[in-house]
Backbone bond lengths (Angstrom), bond angles and torsions (degrees), N, CA, C in turn:
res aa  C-N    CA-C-N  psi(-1)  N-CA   C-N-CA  omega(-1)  CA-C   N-CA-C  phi
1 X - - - 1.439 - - 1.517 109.77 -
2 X 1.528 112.62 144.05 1.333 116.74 -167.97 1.901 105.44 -89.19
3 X 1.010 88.72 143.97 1.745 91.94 -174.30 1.835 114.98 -74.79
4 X 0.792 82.75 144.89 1.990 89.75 -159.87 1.930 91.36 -74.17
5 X 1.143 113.50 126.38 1.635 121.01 154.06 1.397 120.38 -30.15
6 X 1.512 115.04 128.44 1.183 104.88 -172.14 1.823 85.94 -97.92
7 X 1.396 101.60 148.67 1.666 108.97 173.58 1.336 109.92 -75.74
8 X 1.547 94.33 166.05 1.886 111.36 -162.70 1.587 97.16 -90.67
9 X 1.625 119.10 45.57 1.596 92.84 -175.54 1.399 120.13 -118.69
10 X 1.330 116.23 16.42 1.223 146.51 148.08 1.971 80.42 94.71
11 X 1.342 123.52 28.38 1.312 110.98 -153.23 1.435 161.77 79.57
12 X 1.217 89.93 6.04 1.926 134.95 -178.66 1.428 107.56 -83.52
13 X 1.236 116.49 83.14 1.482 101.09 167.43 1.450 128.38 -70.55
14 X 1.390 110.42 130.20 1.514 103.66 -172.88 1.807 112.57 -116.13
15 X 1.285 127.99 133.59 1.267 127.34 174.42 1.118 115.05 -131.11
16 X 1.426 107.92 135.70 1.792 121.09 177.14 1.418 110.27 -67.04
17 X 1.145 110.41 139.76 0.857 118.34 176.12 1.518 130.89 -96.70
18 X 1.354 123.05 159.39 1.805 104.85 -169.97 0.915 117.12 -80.82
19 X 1.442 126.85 -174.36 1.540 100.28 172.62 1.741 89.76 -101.94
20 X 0.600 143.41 -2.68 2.056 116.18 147.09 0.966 132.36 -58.23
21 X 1.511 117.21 -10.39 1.342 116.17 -175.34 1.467 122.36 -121.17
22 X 0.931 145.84 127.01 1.802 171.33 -20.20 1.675 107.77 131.97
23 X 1.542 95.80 89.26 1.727 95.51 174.98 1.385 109.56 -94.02
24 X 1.634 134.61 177.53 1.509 124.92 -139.25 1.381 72.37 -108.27
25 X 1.560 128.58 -48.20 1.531 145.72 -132.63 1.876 92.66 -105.10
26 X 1.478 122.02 -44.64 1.577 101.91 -170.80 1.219 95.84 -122.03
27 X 0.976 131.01 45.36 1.360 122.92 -177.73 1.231 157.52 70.59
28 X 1.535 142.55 -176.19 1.639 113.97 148.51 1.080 109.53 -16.93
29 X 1.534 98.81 -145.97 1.759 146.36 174.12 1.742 89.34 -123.33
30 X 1.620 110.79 139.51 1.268 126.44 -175.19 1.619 91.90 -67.35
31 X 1.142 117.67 -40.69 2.039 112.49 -177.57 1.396 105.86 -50.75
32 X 1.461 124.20 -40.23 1.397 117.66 178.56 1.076 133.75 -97.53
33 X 1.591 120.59 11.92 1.422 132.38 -175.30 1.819 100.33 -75.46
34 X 1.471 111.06 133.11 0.908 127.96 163.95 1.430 126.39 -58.80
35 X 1.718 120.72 91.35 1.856 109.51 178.10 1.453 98.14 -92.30
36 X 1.958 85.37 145.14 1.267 113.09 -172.76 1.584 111.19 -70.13
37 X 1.278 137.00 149.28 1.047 124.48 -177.59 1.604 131.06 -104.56
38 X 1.512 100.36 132.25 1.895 99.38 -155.02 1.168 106.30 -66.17
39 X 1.739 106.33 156.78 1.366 115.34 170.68 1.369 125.63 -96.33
40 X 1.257 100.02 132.88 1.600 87.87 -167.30 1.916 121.94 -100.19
41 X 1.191 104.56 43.90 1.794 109.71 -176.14 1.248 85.05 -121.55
42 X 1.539 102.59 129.95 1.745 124.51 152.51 1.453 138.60 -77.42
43 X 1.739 98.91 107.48 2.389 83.08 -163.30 1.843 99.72 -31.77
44 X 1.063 84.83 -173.34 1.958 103.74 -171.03 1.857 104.77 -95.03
45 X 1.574 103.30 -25.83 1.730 97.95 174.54 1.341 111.88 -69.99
46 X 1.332 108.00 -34.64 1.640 108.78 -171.99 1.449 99.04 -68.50
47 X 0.932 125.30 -40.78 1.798 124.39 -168.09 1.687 97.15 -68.93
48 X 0.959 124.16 -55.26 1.893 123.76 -177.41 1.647 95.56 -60.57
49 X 1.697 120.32 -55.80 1.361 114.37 -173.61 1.631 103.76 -42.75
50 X 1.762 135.25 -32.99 0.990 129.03 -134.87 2.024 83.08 -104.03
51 X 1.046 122.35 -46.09 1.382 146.64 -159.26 1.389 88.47 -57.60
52 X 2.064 131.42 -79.07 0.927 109.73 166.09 1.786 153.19 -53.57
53 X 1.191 74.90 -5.14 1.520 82.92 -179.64 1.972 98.46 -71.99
54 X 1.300 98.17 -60.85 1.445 108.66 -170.71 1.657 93.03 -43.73
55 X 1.380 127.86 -58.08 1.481 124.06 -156.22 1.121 103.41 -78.41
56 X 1.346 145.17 4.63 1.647 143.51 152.98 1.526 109.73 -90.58
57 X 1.202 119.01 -23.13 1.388 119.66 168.36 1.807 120.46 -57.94
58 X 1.464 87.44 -59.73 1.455 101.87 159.15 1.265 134.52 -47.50
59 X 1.125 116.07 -43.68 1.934 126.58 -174.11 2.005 97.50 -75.64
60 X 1.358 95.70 -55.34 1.733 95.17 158.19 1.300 126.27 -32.84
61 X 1.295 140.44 -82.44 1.106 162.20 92.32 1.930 99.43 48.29
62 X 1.171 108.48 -78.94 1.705 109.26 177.49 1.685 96.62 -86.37
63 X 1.023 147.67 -23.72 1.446 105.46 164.97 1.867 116.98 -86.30
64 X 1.071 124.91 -17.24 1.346 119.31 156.40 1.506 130.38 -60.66
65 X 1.101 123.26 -6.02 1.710 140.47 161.04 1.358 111.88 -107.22
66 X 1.018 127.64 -20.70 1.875 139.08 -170.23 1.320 112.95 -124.88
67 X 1.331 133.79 18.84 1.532 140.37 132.39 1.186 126.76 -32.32
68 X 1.343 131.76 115.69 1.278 132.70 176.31 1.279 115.85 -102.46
69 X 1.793 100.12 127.38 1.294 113.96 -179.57 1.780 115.23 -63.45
70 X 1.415 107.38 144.99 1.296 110.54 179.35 1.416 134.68 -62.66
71 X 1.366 124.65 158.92 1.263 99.00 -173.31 1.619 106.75 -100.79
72 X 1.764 102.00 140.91 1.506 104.31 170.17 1.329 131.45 -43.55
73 X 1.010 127.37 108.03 1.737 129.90 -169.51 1.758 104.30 -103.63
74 X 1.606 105.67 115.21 1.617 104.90 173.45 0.734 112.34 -81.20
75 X 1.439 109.85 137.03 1.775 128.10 175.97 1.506 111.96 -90.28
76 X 1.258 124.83 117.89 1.446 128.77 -171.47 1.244 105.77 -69.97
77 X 1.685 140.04 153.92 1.037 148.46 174.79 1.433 110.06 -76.34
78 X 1.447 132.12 142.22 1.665 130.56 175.82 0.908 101.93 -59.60
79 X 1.474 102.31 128.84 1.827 143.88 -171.99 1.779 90.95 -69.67
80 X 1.118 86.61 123.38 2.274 104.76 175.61 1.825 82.66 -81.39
81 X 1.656 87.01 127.48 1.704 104.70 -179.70 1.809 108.37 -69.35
82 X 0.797 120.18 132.76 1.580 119.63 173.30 1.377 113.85 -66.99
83 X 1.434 110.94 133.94 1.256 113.16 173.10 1.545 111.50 -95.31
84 X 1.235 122.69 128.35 1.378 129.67 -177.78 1.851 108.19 -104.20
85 X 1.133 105.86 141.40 1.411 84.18 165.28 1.875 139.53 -109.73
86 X 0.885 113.32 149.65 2.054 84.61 -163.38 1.573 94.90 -80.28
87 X 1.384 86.35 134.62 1.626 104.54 161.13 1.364 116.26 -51.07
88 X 1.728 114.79 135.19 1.434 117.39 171.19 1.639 114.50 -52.73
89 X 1.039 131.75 146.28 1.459 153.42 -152.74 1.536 87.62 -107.22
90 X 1.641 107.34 105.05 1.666 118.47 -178.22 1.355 100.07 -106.91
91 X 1.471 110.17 154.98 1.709 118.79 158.32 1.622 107.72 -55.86
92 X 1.289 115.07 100.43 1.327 110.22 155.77 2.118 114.72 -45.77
93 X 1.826 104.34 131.27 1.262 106.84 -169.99 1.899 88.57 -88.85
94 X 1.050 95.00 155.66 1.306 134.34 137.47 1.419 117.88 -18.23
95 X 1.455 117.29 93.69 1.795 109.07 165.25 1.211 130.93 -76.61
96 X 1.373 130.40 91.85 1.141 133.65 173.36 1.449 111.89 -74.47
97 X 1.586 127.12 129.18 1.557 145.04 -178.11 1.645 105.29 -87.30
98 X 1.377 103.09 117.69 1.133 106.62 171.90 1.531 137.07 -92.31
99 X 1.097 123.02 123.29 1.995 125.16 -150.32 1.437 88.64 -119.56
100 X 1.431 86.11 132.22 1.660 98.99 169.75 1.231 110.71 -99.29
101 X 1.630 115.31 127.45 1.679 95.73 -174.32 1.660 92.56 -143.88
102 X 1.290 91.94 129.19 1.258 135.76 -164.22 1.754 101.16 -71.48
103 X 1.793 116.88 89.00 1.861 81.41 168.90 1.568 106.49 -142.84
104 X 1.270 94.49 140.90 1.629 83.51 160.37 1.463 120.93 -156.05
105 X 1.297 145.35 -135.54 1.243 128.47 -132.10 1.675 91.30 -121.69
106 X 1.360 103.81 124.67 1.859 88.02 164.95 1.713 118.29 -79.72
107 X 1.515 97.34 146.92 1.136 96.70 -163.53 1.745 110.60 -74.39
108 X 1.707 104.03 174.55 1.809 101.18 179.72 1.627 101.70 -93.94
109 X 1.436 89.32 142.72 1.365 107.63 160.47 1.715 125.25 -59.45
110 X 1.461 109.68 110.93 1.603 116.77 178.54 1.754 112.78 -48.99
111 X 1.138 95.98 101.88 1.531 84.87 172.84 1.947 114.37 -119.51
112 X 1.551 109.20 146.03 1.577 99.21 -154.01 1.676 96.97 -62.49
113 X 1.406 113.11 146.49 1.068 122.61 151.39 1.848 126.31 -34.64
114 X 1.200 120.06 134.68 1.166 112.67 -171.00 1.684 106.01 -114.15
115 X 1.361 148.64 150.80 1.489 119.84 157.09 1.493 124.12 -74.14
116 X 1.384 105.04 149.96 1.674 121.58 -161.85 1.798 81.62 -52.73
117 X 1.765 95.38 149.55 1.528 117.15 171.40 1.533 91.12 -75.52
118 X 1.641 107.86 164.85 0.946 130.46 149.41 1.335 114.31 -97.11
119 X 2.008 111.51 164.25 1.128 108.90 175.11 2.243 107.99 -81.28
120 X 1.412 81.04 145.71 1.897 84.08 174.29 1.503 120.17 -53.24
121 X 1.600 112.29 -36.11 1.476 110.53 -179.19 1.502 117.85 -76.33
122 X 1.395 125.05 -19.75 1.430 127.50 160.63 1.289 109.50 -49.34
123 X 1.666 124.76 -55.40 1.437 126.90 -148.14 1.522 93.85 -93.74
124 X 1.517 129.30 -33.96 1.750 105.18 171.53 1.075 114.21 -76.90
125 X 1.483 139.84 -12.30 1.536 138.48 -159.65 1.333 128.66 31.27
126 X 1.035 117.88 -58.43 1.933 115.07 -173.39 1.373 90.19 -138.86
127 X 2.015 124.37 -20.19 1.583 104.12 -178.13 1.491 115.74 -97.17
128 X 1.329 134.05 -157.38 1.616 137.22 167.57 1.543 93.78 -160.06
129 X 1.408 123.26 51.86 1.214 126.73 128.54 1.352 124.36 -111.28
130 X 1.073 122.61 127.96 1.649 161.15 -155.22 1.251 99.92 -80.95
131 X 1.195 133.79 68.55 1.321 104.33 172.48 1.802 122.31 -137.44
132 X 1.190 141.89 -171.15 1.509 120.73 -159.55 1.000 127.95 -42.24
133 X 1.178 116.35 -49.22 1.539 139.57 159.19 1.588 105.41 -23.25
134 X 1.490 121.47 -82.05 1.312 106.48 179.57 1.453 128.39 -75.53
135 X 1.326 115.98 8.94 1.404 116.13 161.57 1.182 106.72 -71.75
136 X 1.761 116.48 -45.53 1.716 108.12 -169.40 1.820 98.95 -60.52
137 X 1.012 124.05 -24.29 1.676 133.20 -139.68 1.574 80.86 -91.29
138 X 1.519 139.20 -44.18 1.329 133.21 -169.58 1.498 100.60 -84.82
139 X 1.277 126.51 -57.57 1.499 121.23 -162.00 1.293 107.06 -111.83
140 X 1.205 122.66 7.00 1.597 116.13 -177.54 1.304 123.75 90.76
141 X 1.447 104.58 -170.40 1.561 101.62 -174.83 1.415 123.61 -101.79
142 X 1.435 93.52 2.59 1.567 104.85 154.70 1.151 161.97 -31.68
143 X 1.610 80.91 -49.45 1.890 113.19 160.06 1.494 103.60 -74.46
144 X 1.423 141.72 -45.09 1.288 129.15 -137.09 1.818 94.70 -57.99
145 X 1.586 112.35 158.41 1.313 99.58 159.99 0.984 131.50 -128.76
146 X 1.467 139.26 151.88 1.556 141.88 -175.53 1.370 115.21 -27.30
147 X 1.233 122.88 -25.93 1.582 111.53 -168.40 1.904 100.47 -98.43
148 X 1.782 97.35 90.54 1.619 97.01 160.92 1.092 134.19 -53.23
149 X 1.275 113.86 -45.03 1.328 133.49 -163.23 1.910 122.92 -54.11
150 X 2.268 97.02 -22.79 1.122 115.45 -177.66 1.459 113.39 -62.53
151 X 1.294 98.53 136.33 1.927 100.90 177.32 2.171 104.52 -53.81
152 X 1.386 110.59 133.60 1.217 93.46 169.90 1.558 128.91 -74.23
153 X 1.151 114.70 139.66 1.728 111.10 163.96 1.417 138.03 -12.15
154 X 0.882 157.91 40.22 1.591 148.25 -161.90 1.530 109.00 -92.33
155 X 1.633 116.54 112.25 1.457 111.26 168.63 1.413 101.91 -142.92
156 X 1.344 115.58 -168.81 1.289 127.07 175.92 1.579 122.84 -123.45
157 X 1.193 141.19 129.17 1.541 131.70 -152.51 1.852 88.60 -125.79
158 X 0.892 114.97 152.13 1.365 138.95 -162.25 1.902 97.60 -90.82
159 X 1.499 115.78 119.64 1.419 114.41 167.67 1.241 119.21 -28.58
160 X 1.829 120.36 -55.89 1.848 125.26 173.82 1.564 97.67 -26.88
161 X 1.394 107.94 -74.82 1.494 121.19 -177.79 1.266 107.47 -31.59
162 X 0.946 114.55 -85.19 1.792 114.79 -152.81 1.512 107.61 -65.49
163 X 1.706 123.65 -19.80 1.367 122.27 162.64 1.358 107.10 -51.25
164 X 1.615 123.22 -76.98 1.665 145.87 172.95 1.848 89.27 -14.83
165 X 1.422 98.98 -70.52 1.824 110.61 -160.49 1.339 104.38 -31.69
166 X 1.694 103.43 -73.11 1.798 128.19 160.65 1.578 117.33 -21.22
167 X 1.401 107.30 -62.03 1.359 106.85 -177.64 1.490 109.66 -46.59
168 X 1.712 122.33 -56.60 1.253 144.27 -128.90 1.670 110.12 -89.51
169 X 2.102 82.97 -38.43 1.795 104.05 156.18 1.615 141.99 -45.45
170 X 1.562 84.69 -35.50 1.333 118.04 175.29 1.355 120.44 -71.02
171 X 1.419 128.02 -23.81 1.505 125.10 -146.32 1.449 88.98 -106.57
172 X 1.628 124.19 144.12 1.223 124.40 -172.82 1.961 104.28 -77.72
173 X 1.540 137.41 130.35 0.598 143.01 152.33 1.582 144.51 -25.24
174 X 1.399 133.03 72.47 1.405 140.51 -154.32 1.746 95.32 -67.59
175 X 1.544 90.17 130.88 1.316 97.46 170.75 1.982 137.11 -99.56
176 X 1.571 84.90 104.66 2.009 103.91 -162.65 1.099 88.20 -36.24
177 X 1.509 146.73 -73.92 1.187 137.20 -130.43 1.586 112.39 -77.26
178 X 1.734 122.48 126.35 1.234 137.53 -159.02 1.604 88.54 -86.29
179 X 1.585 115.44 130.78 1.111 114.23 150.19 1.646 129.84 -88.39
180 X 1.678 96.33 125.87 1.653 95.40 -178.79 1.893 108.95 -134.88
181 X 1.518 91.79 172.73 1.724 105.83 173.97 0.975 116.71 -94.27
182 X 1.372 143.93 131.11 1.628 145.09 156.98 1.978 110.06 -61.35
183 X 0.903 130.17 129.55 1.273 133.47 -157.09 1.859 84.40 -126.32
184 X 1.217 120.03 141.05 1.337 122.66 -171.33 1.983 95.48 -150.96
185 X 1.440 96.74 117.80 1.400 100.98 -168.70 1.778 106.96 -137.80
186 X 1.074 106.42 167.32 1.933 113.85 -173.54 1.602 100.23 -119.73
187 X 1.314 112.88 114.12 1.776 118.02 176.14 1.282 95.35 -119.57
188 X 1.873 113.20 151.16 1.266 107.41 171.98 1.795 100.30 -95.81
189 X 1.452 88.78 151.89 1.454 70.45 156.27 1.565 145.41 -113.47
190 X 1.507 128.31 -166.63 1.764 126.66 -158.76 1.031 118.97 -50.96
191 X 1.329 111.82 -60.85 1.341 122.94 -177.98 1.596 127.03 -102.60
192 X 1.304 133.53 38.62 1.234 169.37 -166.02 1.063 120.23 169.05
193 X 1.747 102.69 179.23 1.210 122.18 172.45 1.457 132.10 -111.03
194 X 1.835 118.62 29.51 1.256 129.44 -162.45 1.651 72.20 -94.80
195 X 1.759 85.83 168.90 1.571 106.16 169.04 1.381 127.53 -125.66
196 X 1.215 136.31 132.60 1.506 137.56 -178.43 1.557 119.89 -86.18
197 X 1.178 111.23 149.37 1.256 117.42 -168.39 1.459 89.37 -105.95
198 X 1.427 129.22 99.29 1.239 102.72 159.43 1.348 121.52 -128.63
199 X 1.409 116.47 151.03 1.435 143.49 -154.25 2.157 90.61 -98.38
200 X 1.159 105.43 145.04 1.551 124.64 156.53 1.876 120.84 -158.07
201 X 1.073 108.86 164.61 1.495 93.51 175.09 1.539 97.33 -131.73
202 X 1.447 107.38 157.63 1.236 146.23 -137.81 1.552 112.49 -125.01
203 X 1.290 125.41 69.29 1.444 118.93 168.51 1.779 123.18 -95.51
204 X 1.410 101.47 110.75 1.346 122.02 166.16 1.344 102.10 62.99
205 X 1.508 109.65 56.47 1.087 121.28 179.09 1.637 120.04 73.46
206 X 1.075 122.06 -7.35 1.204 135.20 161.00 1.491 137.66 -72.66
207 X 1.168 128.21 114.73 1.635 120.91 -171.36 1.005 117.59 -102.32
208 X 1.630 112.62 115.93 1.830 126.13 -163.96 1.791 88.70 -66.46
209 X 1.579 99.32 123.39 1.833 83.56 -172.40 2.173 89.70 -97.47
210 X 1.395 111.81 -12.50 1.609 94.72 150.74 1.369 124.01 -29.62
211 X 1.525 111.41 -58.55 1.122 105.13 -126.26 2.251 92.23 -107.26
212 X 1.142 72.15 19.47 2.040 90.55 168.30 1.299 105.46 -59.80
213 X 1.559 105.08 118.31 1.696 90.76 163.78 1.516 108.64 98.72
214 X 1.127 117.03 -15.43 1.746 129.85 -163.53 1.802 103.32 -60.55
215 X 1.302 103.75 -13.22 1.704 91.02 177.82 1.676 114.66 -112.09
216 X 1.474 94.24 36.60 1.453 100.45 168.33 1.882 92.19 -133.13
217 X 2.011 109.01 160.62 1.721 88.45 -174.65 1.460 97.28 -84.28
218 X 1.464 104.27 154.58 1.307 92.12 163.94 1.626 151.57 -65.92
219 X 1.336 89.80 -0.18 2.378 84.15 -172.23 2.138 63.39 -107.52
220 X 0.874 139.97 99.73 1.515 143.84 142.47 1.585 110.12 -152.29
221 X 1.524 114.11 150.04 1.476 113.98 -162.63 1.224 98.72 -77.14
222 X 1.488 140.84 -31.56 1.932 132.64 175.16 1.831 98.63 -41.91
223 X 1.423 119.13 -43.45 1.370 126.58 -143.25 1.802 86.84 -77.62
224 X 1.024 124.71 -37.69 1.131 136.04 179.20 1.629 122.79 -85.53
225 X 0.760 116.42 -63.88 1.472 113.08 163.49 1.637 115.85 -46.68
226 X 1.694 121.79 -50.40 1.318 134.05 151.77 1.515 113.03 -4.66
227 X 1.703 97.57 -70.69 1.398 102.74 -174.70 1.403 138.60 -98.68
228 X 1.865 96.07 3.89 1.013 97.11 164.53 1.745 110.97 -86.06
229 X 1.548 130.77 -12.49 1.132 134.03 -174.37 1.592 98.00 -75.46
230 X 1.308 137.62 -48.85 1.136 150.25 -171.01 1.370 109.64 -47.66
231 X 1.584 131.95 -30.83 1.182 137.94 167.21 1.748 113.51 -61.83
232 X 1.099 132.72 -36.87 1.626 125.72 171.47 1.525 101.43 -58.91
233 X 1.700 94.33 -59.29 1.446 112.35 -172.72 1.362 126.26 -24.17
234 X 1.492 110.48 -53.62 1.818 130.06 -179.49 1.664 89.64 -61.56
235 X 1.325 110.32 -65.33 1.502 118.33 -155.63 1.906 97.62 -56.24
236 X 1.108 137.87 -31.78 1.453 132.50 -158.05 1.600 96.75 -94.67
237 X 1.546 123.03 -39.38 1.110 128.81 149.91 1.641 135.44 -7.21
238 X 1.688 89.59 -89.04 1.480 118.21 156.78 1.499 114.63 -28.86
239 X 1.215 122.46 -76.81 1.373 155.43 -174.97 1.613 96.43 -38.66
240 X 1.643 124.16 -62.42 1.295 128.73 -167.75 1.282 100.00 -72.22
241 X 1.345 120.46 -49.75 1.590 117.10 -168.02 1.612 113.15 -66.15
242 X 1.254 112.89 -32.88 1.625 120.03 174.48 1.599 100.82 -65.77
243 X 1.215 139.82 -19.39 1.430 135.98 -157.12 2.128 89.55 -103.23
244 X 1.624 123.41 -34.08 0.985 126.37 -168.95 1.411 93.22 -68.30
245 X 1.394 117.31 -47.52 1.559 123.00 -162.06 1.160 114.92 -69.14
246 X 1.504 102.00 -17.17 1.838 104.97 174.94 1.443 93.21 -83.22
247 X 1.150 148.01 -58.43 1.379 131.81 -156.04 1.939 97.30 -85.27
248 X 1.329 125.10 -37.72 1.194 97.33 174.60 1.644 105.38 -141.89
249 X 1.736 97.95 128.92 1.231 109.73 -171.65 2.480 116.66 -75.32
250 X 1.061 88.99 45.86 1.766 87.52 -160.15 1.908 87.11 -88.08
251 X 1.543 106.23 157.29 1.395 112.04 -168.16 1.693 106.75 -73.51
252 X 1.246 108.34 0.16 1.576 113.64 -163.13 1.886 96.52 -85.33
253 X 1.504 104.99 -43.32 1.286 110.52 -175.90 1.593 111.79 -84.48
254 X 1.226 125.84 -16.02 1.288 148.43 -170.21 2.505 90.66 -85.14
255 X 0.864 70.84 -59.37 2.147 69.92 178.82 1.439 105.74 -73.84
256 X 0.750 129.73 -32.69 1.657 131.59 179.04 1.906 109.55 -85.95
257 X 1.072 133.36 -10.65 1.144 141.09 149.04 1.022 132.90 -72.06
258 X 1.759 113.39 -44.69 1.600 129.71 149.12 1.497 141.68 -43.76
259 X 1.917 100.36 -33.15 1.230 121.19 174.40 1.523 108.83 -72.37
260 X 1.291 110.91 -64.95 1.435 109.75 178.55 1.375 104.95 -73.75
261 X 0.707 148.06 -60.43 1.959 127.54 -171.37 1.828 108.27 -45.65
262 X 1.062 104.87 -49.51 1.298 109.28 150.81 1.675 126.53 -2.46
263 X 1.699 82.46 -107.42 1.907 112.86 158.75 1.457 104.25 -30.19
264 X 1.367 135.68 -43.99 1.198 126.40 -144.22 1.962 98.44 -96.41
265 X 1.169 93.44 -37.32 1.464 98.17 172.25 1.595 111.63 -65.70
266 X 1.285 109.73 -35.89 1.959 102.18 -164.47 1.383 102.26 -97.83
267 X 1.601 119.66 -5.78 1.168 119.98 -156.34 1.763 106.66 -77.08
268 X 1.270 114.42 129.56 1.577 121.94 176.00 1.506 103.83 -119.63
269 X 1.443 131.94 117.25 1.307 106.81 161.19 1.725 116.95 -95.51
C-alpha cells in the first residue's frame, strides 16, 4: 500500500467555517460581513480633470479629419544665363573743365561835351595875329574868361610857327586810350574751398596779369590770397585749352589757349 501524502500545513489544522459561525481571529463568515455602502458624488477636480481630458480628445479628433492639404507651389525651371556682350574697349577722352568767364566791355568815361573847333585859317582871315578874338573864333566862348578888365593879348607868331601849327592841325589825332575787356572769373582758392571772384582786363587778347584781382583792394588778404589762387588757375586753364586744340584745331580754341598759356608764363602774384 502506497503511503498517503503528508499535507503542506506545516501542521496547522485549518477549518471552514459555517456561515453561522463567528471566529474571534477571522471573523464572521465572508456571506455575512457587512459592505459599506459607496458614495456616489465626484470631488469637483476629478469632474474638470475628466472635462478636459474629453475636450483635448475632441480638438485631436477634429484636427486629424480637418487638416488642410497644402498648397501646390510651382517650381520654376533654371533661368537660361544671359549673355551680355562686353563693350569694345574705347580710348577714354580727355576731361576738359569748363570755366565760365564772364567779360565784357568797360564802360567810357562821360566827358562834357565841348563845341566843334574851328579851322585856324577861318578865324585869322587875311591876319596871323593870334589874339582873343580868334581864340573865341576856334574854340568858342568857352574859353573866354571872367576877368574883362585884362588888357587883351596882342603879339606876333613867326610864319615857321603857324606853318608847324597848320601842319600839326592837319594830322588826324591818335587815340591814347587802349581799348580793353573786363574778364570776370570764379577760382577756388589753396587752402580751402571758398571762391574768388576775380576781375582782370584783357587787351587784344592779352591778360593784364597786373591787373588780376583788381576788384579786391589791394593791402587786403582776398587781394592776396586772390592772386595767389590765380596761379593754379592760369596753369589748369592752359592745360584744358591745349587738350581742346588737340581734338579741335578752330581759331576760337587756338586764341583762348594763347591767352592763358600766356598769363601763365608772365603771371607773378
Amino acid at each position: 500500500m502506497q503511503a498517503k501524502p503528508k499535507p503542506e500545513d506545516d501542521g496547522l489544522v485549518m477549518q471552514r467555517l459555517k456561515p453561522d459561525h463567528f471566529d474571534v481571529v477571522l471573523g464572521s463568515h465572508p456571506a455575512k460581513r457587512k459592505v459599506a455602502p459607496a458614495t456616489g458624488n465626484w470631488p469637483l477636480s476629478s469632474i474638470l480633470i475628466c472635462l478636459a481630458l474629453l475636450v483635448a480628445i475632441i480638438f485631436l479628433i477634429f484636427q486629424m479629419f480637418h487638416t488642410s492639404r497644402p498648397a501646390a507651389v510651382v517650381v520654376a525651371g533654371p533661368l537660361k544665363p544671359e549673355i551680355v556682350a562686353e563693350p569694345a574697349q574705347t580710348m577714354p577722352t580727355p576731361q576738359v573743365r569748363t570755366v565760365e568767364q564772364v567779360v565784357y566791355v568797360a564802360p567810357k568815361e562821360q566827358t562834357q561835351e565841348t563845341p566843334p573847333a574851328r579851322s585856324l585859317n577861318n578865324c585869322l582871315k587875311d591876319g596871323n595875329v593870334i589874339d582873343r578874338d580868334v581864340i573865341n573864333c576856334r574854340f568858342g566862348e568857352t574859353q573866354q574868361t571872367t576877368d574883362y578888365n585884362a588888357p587883351r593879348a596882342r603879339g606876333m607868331v613867326s610864319e615857321q610857327y603857324l606853318a608847324q601849327y597848320k601842319a600839326g592841325a592837319t594830322k588826324p589825332k591818335s587815340d591814347s586810350g587802349r581799348r580793353y575787356e573786363v574778364a570776370g572769373v570764379f577760382i577756388r582758392e589753396i587752402d580751402g574751398r571758398n571762391r574768388y571772384e576775380a576781375r582782370y582786363r584783357i587787351y587784344n587778347n592779352h591778360i593784364e596779369t597786373s591787373s588780376v584781382c583788381m576788384n579786391f583792394m589791394t593791402d587786403s588778404a582776398e587781394y592776396r590770397e586772390c592772386r595767389r589762387a590765380a596761379v593754379p588757375y592760369f596753369k589748369d586753364m592752359c592745360s584744358d585749352w591745349t587738350k581742346r586744340v588737340a581734338k579741335d584745331k578752330n581759331e576760337k580754341n587756338k586764341l583762348a589757349q594763347e591767352q592763358y598759356c600766356e598769363a601763365t608764363r608772365a603771371y607773378q602774384p
